[in-house]
Backbone as JSON, one array per atom type, in Angstrom:
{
  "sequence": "XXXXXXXXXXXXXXXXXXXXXXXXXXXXXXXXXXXXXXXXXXXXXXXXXXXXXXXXXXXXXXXXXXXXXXXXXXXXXXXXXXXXXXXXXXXXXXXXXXXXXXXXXXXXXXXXXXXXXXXXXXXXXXXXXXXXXXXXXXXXXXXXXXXXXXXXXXXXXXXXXXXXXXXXXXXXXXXXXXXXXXXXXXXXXXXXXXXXXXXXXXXXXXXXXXXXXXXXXXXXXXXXXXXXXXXXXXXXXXXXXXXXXXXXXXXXXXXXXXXX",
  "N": [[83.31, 78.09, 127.54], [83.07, 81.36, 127.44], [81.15, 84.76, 126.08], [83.33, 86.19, 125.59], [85.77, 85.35, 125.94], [85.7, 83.37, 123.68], [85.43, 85.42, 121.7], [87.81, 86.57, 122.24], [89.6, 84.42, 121.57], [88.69, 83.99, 118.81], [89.23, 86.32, 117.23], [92.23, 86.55, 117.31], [92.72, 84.31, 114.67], [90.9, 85.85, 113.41], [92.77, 87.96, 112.33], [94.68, 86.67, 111.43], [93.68, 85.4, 109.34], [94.1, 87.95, 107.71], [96.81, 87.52, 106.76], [99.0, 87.18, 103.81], [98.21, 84.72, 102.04], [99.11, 81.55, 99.58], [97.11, 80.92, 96.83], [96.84, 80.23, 94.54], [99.11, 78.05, 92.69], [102.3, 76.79, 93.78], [104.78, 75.87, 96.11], [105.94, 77.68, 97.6], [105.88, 79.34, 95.46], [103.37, 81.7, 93.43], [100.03, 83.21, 93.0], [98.87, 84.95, 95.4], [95.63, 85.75, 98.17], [95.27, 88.26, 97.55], [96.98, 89.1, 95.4], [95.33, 87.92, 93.87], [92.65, 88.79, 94.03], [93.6, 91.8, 93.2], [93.72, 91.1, 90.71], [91.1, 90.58, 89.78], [89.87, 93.35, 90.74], [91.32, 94.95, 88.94], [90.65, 93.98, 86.21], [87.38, 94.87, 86.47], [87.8, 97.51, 86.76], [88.34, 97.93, 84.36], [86.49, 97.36, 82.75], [84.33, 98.87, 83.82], [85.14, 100.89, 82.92], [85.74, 100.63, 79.82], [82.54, 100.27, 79.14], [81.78, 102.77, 80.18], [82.49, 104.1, 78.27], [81.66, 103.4, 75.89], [78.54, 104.1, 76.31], [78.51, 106.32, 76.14], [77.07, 109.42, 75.83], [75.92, 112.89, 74.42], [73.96, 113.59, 76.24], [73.64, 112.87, 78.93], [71.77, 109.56, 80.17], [71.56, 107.44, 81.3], [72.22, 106.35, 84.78], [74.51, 105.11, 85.8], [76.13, 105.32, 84.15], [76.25, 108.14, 84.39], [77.46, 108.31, 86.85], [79.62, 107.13, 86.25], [80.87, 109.25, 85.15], [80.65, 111.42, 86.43], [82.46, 111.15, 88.33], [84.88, 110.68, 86.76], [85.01, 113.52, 85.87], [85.01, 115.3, 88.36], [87.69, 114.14, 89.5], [89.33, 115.21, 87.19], [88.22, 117.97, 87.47], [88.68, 118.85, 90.05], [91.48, 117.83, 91.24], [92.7, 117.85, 89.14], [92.75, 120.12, 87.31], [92.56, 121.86, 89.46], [94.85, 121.49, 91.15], [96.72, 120.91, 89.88], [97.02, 122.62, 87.58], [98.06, 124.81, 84.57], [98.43, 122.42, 81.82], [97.38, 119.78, 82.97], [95.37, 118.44, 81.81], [96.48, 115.99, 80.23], [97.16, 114.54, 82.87], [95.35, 113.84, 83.63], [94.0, 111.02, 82.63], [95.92, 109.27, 83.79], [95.53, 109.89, 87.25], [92.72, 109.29, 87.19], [92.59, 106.85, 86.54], [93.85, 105.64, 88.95], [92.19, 106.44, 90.8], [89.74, 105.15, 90.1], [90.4, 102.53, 90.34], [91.39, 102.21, 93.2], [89.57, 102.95, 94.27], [87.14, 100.84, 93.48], [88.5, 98.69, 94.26], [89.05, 99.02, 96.98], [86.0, 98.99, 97.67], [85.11, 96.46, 97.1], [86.21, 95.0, 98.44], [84.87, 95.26, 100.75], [82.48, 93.6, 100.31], [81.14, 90.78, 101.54], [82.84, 87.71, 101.97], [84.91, 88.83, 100.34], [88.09, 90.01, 99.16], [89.91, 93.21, 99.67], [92.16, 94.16, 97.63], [93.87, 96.47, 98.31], [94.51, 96.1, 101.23], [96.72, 94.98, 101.76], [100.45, 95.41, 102.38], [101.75, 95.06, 99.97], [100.3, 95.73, 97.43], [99.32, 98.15, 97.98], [102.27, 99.15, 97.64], [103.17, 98.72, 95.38], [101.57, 100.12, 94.07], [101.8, 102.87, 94.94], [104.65, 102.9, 93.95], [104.46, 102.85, 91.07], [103.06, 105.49, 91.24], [105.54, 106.98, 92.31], [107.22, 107.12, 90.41], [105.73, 107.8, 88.11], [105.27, 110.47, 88.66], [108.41, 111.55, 88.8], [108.71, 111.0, 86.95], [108.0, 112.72, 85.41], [108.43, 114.97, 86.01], [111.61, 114.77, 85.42], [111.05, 115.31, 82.38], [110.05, 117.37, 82.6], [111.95, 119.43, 83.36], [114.43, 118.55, 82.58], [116.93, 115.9, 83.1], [118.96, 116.81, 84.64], [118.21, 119.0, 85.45], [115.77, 118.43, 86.95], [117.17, 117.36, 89.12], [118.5, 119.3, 90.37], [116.11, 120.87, 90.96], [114.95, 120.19, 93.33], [115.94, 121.19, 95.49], [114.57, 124.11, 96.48], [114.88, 127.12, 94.7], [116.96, 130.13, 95.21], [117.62, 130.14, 97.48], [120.4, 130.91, 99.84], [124.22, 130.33, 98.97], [125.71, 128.34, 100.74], [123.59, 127.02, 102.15], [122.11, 125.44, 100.25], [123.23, 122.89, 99.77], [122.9, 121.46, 102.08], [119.7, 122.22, 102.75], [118.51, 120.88, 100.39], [119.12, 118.31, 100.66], [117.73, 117.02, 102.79], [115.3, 117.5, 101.44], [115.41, 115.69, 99.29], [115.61, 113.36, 101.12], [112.94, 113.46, 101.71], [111.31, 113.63, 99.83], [112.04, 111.25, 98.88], [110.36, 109.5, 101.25], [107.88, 110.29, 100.45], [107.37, 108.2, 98.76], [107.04, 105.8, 100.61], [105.05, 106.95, 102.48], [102.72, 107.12, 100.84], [102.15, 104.34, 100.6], [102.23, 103.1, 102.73], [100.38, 104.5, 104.54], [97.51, 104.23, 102.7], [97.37, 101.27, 103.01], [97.33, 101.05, 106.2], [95.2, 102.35, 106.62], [93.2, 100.96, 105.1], [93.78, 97.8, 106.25], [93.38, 98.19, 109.15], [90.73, 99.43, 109.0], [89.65, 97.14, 107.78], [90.12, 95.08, 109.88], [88.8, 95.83, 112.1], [85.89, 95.88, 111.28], [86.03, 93.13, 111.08], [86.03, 92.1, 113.53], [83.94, 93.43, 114.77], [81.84, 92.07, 113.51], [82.76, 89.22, 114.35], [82.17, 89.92, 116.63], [78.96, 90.35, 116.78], [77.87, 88.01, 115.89], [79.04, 85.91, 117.42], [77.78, 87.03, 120.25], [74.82, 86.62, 119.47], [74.86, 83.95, 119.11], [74.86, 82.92, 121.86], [73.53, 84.57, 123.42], [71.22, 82.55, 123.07], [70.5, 80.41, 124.71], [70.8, 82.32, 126.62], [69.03, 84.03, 127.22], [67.14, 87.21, 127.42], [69.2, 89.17, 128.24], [71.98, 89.04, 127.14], [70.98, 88.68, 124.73], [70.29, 91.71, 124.42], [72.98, 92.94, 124.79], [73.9, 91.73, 122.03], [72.44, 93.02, 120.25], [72.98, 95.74, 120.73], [75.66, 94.81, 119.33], [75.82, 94.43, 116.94], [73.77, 96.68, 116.01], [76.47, 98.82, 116.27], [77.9, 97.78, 114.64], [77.12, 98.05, 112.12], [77.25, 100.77, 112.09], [79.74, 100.97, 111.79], [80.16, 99.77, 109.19], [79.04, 101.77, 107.49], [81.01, 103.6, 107.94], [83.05, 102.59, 107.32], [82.91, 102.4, 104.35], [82.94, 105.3, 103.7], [85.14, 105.92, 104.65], [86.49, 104.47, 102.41], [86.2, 105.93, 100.42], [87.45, 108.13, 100.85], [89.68, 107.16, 101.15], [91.01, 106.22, 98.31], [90.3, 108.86, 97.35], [92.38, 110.59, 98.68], [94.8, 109.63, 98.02], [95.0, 109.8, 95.32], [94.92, 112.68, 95.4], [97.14, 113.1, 96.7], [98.9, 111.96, 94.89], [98.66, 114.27, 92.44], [99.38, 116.03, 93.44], [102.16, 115.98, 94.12], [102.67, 115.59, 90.98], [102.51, 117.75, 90.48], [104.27, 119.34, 91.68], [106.76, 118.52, 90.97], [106.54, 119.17, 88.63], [106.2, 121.99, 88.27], [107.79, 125.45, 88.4], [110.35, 126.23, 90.45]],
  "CA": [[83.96, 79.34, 127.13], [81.94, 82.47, 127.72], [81.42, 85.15, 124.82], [84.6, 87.49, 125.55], [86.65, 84.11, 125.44], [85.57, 82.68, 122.16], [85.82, 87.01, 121.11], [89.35, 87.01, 122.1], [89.92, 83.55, 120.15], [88.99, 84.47, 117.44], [90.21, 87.77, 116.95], [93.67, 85.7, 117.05], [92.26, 83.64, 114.24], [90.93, 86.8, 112.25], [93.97, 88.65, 112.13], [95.75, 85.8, 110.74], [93.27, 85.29, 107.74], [94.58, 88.71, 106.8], [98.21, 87.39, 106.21], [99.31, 86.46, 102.38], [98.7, 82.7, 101.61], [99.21, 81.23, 98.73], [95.54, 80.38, 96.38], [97.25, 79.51, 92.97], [101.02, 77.62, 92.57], [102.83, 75.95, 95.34], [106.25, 75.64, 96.2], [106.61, 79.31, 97.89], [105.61, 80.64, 94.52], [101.86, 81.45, 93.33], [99.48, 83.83, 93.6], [98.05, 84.97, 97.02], [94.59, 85.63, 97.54], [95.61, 89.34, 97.55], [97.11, 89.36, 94.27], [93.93, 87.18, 93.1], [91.36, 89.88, 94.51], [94.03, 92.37, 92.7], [93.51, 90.9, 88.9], [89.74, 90.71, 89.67], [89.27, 94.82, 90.56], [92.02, 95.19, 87.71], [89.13, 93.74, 85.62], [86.1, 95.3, 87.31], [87.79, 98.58, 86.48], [88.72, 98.16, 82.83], [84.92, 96.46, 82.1], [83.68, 100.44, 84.08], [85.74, 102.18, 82.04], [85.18, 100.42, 78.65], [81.34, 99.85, 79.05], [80.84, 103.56, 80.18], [83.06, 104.95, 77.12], [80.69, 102.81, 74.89], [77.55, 104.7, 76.46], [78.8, 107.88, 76.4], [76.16, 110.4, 75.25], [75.8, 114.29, 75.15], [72.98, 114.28, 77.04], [73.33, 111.15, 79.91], [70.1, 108.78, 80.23], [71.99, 106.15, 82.34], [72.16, 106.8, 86.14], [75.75, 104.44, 86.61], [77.39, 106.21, 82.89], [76.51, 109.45, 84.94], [77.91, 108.79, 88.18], [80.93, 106.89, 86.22], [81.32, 110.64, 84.43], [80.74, 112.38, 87.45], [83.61, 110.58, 88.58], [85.88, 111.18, 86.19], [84.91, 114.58, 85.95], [85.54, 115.6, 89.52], [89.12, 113.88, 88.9], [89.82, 116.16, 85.98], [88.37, 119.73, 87.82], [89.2, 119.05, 91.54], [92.57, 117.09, 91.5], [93.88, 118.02, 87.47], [92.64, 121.64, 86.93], [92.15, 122.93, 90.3], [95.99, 121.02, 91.76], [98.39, 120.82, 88.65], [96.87, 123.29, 86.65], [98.29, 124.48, 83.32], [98.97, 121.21, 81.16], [96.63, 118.84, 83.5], [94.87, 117.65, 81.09], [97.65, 114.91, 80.12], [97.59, 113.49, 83.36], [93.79, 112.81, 84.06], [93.86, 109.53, 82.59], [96.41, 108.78, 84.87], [94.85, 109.95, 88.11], [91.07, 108.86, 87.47], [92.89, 105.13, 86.95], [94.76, 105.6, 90.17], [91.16, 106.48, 91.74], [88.8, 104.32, 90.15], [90.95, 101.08, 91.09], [91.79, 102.5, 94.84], [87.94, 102.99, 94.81], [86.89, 99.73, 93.44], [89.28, 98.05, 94.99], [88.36, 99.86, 98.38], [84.66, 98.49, 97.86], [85.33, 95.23, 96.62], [86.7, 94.86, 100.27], [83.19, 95.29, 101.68], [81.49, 92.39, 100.44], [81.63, 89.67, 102.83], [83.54, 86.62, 101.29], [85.94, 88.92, 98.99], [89.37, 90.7, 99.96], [90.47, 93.96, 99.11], [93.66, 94.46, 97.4], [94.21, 96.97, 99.12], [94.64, 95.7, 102.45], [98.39, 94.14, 101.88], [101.27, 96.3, 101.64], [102.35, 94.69, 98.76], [99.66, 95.98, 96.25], [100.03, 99.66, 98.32], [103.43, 99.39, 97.67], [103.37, 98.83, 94.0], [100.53, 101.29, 93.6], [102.82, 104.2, 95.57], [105.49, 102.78, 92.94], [104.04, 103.34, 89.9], [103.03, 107.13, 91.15], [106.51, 107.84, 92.58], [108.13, 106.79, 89.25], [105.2, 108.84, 87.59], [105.31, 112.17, 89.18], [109.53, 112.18, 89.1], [109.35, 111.06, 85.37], [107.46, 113.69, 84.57], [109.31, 116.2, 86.56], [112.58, 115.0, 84.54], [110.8, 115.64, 80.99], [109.88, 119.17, 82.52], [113.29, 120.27, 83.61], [115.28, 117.74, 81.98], [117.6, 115.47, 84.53], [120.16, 117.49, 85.98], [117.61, 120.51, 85.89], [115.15, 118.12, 88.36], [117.99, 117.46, 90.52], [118.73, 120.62, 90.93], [115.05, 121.69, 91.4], [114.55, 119.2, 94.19], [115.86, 122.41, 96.56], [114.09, 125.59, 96.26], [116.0, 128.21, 94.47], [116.74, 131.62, 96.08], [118.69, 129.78, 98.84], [122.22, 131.08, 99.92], [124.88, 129.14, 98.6], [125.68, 127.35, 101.66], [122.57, 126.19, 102.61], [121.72, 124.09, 99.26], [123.28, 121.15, 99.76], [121.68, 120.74, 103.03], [118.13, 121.67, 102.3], [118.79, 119.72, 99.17], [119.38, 116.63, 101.04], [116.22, 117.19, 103.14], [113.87, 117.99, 100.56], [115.25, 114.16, 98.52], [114.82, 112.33, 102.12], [110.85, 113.63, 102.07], [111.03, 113.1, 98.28], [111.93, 109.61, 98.57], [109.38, 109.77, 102.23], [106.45, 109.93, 99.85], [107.13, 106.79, 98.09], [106.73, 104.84, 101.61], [103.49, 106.87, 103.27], [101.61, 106.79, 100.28], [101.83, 103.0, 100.3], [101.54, 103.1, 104.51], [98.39, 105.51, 104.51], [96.5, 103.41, 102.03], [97.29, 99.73, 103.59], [97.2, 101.3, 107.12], [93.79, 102.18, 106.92], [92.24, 99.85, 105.3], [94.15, 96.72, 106.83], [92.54, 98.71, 110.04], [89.21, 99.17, 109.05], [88.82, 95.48, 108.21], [90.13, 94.43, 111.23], [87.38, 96.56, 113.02], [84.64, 95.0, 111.22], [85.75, 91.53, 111.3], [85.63, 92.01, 115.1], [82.4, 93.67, 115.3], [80.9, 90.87, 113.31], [82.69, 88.5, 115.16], [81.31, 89.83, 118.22], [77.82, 90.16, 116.83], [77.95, 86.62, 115.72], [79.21, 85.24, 118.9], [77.08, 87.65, 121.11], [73.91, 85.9, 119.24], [74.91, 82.37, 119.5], [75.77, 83.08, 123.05], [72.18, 84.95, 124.05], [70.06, 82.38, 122.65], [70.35, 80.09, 125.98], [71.07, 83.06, 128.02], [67.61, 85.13, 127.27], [67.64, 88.56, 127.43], [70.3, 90.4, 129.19], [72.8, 88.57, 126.3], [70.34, 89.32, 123.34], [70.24, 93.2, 124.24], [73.99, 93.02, 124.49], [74.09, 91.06, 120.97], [71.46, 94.31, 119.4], [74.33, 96.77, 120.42], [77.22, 95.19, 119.01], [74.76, 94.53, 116.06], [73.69, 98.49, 115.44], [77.88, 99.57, 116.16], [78.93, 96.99, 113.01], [76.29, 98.84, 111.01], [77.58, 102.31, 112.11], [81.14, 101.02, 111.31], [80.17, 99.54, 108.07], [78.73, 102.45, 106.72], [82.06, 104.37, 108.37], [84.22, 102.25, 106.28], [82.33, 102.92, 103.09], [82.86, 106.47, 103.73], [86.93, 105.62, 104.54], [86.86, 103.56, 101.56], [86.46, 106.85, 99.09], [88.73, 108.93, 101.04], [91.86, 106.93, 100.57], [91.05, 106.37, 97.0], [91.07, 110.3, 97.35], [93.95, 111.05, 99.48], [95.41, 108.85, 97.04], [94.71, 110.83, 94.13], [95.42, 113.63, 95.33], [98.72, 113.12, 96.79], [99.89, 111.99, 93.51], [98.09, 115.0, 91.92], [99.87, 117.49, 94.21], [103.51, 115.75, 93.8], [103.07, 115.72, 90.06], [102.48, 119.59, 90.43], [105.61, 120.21, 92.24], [107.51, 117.4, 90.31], [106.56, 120.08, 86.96], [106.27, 123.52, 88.48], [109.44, 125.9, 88.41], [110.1, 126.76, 92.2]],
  "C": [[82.9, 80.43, 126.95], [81.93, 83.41, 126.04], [83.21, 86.13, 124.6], [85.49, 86.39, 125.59], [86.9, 83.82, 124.37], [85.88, 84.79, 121.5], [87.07, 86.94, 120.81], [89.9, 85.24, 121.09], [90.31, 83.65, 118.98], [88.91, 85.18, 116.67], [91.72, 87.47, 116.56], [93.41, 85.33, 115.44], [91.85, 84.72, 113.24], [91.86, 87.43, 111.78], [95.04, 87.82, 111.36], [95.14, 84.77, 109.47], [94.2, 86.09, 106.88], [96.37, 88.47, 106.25], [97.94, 86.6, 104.57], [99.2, 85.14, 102.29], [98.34, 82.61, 99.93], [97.73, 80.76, 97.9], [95.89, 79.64, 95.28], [98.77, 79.16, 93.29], [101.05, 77.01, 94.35], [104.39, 75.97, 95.12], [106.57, 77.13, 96.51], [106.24, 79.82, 96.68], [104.15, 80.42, 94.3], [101.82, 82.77, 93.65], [98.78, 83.95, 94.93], [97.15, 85.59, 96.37], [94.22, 87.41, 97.29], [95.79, 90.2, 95.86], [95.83, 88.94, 92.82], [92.88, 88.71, 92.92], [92.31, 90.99, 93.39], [93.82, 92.46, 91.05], [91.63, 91.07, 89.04], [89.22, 92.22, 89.79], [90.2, 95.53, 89.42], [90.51, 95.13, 86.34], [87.8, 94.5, 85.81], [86.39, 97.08, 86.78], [87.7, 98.59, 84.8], [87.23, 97.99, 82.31], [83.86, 98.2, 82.65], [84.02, 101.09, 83.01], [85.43, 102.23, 80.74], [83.8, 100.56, 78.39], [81.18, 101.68, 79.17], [81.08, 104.33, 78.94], [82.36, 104.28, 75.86], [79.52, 103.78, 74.73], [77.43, 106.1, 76.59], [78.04, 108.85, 75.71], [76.09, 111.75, 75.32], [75.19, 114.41, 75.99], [73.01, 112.8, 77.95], [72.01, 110.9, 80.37], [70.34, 107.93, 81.39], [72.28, 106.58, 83.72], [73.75, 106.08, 86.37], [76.89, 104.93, 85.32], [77.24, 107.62, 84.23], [76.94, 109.34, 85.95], [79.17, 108.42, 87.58], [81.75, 108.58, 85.87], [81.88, 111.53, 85.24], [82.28, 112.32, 88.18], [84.81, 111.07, 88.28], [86.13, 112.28, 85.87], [85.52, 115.35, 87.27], [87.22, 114.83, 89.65], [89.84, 114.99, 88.32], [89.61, 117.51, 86.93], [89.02, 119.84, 89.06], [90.57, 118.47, 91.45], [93.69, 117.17, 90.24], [93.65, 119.51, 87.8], [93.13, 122.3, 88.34], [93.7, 122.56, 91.35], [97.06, 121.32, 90.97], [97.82, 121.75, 87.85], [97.46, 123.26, 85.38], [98.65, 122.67, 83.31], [98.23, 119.98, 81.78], [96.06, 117.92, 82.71], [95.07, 116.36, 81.09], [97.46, 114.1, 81.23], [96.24, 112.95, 84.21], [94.04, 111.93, 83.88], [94.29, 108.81, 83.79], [95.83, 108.59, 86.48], [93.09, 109.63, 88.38], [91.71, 107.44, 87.46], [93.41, 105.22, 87.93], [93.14, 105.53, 90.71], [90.48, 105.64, 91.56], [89.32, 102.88, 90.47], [91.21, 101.51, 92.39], [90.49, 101.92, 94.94], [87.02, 101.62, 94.65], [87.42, 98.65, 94.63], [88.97, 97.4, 96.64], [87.05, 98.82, 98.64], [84.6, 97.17, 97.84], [85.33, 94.43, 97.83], [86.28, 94.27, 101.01], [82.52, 94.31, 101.37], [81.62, 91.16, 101.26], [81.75, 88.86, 101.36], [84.79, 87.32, 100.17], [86.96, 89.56, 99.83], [89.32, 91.87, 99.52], [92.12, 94.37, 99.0], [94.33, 95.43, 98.18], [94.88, 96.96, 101.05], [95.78, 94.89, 102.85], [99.09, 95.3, 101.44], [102.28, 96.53, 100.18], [101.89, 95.41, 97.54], [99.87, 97.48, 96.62], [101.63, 100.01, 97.92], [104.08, 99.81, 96.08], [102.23, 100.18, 93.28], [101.53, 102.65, 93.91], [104.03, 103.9, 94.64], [105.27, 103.28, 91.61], [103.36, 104.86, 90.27], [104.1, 107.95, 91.18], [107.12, 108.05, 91.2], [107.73, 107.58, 88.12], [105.91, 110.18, 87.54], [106.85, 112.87, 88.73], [109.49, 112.09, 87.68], [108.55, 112.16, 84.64], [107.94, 115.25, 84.64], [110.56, 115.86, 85.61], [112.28, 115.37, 83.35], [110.31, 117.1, 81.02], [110.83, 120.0, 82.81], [114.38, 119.54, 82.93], [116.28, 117.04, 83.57], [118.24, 116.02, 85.45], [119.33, 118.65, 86.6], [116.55, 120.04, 87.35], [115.8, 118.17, 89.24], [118.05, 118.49, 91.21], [117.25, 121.33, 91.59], [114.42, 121.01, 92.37], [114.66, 120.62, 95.74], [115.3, 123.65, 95.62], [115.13, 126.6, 95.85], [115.47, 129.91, 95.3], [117.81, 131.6, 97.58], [120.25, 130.25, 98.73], [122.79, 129.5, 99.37], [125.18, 127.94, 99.68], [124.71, 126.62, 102.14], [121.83, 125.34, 101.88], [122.34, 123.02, 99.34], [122.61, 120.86, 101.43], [120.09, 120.65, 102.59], [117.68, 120.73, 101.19], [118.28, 118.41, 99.35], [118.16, 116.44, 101.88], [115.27, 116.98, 102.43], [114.02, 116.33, 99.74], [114.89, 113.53, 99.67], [113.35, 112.84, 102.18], [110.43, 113.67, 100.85], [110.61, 111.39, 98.28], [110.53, 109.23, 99.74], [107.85, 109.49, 101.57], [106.33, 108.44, 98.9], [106.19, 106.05, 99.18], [105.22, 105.72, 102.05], [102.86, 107.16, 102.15], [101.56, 105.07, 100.51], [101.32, 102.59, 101.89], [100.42, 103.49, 104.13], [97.62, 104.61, 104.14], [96.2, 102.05, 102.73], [96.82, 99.95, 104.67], [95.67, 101.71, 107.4], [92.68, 101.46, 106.34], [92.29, 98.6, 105.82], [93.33, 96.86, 108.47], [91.03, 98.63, 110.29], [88.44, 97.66, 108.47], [88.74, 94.68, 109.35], [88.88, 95.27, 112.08], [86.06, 95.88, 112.98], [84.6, 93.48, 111.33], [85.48, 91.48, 112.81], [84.65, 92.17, 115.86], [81.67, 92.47, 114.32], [81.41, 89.99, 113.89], [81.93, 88.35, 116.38], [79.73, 89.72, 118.14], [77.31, 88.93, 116.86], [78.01, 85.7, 116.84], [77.78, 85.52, 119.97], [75.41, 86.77, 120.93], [73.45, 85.15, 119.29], [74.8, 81.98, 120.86], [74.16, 83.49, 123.66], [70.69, 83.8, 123.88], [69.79, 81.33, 123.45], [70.43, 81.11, 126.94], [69.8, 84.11, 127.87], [68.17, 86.41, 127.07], [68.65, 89.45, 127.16], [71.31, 90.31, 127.84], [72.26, 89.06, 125.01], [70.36, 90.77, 123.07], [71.68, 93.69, 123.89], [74.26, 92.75, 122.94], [73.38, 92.52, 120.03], [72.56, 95.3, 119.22], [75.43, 96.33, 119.44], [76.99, 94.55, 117.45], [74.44, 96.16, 115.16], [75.3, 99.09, 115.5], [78.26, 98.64, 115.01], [77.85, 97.92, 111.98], [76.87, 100.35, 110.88], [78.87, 102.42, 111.13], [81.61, 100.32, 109.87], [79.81, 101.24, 107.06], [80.14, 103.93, 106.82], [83.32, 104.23, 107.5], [84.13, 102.58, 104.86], [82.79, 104.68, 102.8], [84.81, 106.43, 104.18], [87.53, 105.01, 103.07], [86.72, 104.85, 100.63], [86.93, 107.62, 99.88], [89.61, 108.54, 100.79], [91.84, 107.11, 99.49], [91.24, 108.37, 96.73], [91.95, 111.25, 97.8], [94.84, 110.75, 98.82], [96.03, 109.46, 96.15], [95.34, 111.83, 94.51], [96.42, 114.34, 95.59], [99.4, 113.14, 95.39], [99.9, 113.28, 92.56], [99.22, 116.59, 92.67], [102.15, 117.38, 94.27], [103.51, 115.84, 92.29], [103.34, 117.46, 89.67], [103.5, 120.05, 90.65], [106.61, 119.71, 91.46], [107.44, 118.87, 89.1], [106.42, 121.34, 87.08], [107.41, 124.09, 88.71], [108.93, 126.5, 89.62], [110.99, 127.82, 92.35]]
}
């Protein structure tokens, strides 16, 4: 079997790690190793968050308190102040935990041997749950119920044309439940599959050149330097969703509480 044989193998064979199996319980129930990896950056965040709110100083000494700050800072001015304005405040907490677990999460990903939660639509799904359920419950405590309903269409509209745009504006209401939870899974379920393939192929390509001399080894260097490009590509995908993330939710809680 040549190398583009054993490639296409097990490419089959990678793609079908990434499905849900069971790690804990049996009998169809249990945790998968999805929901596993899920309690572990659950953890990983709370142990950031507590440890840096321990070290918290006027004047920062620590290089990983100041980037956690920085963090949560850029949260609060770019995505609270500078999106939802008045009243933001309130819902930092919310949106720096939405980011710093995407973002963990995200990274967590990257280590060879671990998963990222992220990468099932299950944990996207419940994450895009707990924002939709956010954003609208916060829109009902700012207009009260019937007043959200009603503020779901833009006022100013002729009478006839509110119950249509109405009904529009809830189908791309409800719309954001589902592509926040797409978006997020969709690209990182993507960008793992990318790299498991380019390390497959480097892997192979290596095993594969080291009877065949040369010609096979130079091939094996390339697809060697492109997993490096596309590692450091994913790293750099891996804090955009966490901020596309954010800032979706950040920009629906705005409209969810602004009078239109």
């Amino acid at each position: 079997m040549d190398a583009l044989e054993q490639l296409s193998h097990h490419a089959a064979e990678l793609k079908d790690s990434f499905d849900p199996t069971i790690v804990f319980g049996g009998g169809g129930v249990g945790m998968t190793q999805y929901m596993f990896w899920m309690v572990i950056c659950w953890i990983l965040t709370a142990v950031v968050v507590l440890t840096v709110a321990r070290k918290l100083t006027l004047i920062p000494t620590n290089k990983f308190v100041n980037t956690v700050e920085y963090g949560y800072q850029f949260v609060s001015n770019d995505m609270g102040e500078g999106i939802i304005g008045h009243g933001y405040k309130k819902h930092v907490p919310f949106l720096a935990t939405l980011f710093f677990f995407i973002l963990i999460s995200n990274f967590v990903g990257l280590i060879p041997g671990c998963m990222t939660p992220t990468g099932t639509i299950s944990v996207t799904w419940a994450l895009s749950t707990i924002s939709f359920i956010y954003f609208n419950w916060q829109g009902i405590k700012a207009h009260g119920g019937l007043g959200y309903i009603k503020a779901i269409a833009p006022s100013g509209l002729p009478a006839p044309m509110v119950p249509i745009i109405w009904f529009f504006e809830f189908i791309s209401l409800v719309l954001r439940w589902l592509t926040l939870a797409v978006r997020l899974y969709g690209n990182m379920f993507a960008g793992h599959m990318v790299l498991g393939i380019f390390a497959l192929a480097t892997s192979i390509f290596i095993t594969t050149s080291i009877p065949a001399a040369m010609p096979m080894a130079a091939t094996s260097i390339a697809w060697f330097a492109l997993l490096l490009v596309m590692y450091a590509l994913e790293c750099l995908v891996a804090f955009i969703q966490a901020y596309v993330f954010t800032v979706l939710s950040a920009v629906y809680i705005q409209g969810a509480v602004s009078s239109h």
